[in-house]
C-alpha positions as CSV (number, residue, x, y, z in Angstrom):
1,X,-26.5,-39.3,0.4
2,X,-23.7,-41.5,-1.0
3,X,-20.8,-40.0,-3.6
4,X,-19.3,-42.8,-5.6
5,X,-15.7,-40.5,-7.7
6,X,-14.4,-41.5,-10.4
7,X,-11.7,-40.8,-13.4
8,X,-8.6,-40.1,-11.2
9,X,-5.4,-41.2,-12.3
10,X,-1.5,-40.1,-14.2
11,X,-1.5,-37.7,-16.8
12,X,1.0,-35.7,-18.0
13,X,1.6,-32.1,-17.2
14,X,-0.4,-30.0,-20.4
15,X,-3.1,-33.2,-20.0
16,X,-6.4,-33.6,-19.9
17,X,-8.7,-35.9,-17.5
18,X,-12.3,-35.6,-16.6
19,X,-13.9,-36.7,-13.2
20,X,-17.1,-37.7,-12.7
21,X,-18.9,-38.1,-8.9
22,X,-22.7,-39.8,-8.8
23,X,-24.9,-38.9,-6.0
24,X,-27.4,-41.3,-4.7
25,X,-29.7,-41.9,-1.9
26,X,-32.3,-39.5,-0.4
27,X,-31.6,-36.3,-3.0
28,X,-33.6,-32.9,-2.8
29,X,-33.8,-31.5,-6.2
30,X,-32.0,-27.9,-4.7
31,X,-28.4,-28.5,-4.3
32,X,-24.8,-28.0,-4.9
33,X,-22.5,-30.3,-6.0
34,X,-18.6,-29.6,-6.4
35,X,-15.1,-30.5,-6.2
36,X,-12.5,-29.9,-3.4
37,X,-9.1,-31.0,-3.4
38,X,-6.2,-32.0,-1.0
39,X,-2.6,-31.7,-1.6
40,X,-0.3,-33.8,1.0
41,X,0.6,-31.4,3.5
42,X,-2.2,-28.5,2.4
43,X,-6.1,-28.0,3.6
44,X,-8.9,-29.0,1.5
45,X,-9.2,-26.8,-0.7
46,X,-12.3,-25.4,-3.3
47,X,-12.0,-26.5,-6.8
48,X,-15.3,-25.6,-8.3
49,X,-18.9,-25.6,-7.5
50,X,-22.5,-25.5,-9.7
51,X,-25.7,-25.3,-8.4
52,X,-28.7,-27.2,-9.0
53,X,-29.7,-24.3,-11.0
54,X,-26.6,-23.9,-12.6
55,X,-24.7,-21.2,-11.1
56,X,-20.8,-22.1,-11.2
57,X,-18.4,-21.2,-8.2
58,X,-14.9,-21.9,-9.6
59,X,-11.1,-21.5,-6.9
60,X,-8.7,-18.9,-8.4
61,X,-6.1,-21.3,-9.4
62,X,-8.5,-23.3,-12.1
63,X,-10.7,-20.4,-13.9
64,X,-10.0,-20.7,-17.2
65,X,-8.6,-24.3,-17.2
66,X,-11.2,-26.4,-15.3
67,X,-15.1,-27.1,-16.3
68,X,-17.3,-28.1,-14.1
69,X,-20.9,-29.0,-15.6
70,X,-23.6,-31.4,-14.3
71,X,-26.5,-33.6,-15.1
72,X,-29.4,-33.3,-13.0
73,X,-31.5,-36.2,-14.4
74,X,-28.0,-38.0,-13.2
75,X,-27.6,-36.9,-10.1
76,X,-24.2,-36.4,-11.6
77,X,-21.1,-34.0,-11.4
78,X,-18.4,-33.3,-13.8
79,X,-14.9,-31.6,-13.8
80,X,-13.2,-31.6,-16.9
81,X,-9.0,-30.5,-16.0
82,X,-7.6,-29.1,-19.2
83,X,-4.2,-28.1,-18.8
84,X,-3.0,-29.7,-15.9
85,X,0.0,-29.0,-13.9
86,X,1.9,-30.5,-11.2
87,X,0.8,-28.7,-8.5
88,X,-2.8,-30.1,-9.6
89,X,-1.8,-32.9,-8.2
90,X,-4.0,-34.1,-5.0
91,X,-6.9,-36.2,-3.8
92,X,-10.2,-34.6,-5.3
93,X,-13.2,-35.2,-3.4
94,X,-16.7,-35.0,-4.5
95,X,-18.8,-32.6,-2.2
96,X,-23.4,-32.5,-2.2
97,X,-24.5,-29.9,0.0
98,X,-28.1,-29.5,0.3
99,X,-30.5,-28.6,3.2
100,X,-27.5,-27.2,5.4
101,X,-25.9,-30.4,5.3
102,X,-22.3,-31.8,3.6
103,X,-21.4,-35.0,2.1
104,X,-18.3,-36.0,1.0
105,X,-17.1,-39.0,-1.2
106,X,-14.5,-41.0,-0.4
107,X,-11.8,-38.9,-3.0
108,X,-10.2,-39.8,-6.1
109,X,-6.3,-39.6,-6.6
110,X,-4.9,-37.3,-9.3
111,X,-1.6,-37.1,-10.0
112,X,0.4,-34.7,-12.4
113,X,3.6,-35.5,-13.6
114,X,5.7,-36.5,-16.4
């Protein structure tokens, strides 16, 4: 399975940005797909998950500012960052986890600031 991220960039704190992550390659129709993030200096950390079914997993710091939704016809993963602030800021990675098995895409740079 290859991850191809994409939508990172600058925005101002109180922006908006949405990132998007296409899966490809040998896909089983039950999976999860999400979105981790790494600060410099920090562990990977969870940003938000959904399910192939649709159930949505979502890390304490972005409930109620973050979306994540996901087209299945796609293969294809949202996360749509409303609100943003600095300590956002961090390399997200896109994450497919199917049949006991991770994949990780290569990460897409956002950064926060004004």
């Amino acid at each position: 399975v290859q991850l191809q991220a994409s939508g990172g960039g600058l925005v101002q704190p109180g922006g908006s940005l949405r990132l998007s992550c296409v899966a490809s390659g040998s896909i089983f129709s039950i999976n999860v797909m999400g979105w981790y993030r790494q600060a410099p200096g920090k562990q990977r950390d969870l940003v938000a998950t959904i399910s192939s079914s649709g159930r949505t997993n979502y890390g304490d710091s972005v409930k109620g500012r973050f979306t994540i939704s996901r087209d299945n016809a796609k293969n294809t993963v949202y996360l749509r960052m409303n609100s943003l602030k600095p300590e956002d800021t961090a390399v997200y990675y896109c994450n497919f986890f199917s049949r006991g098995m991770d994949y990780w895409g290569k990460g897409t740079l956002v950064t926060v600031s004004s």
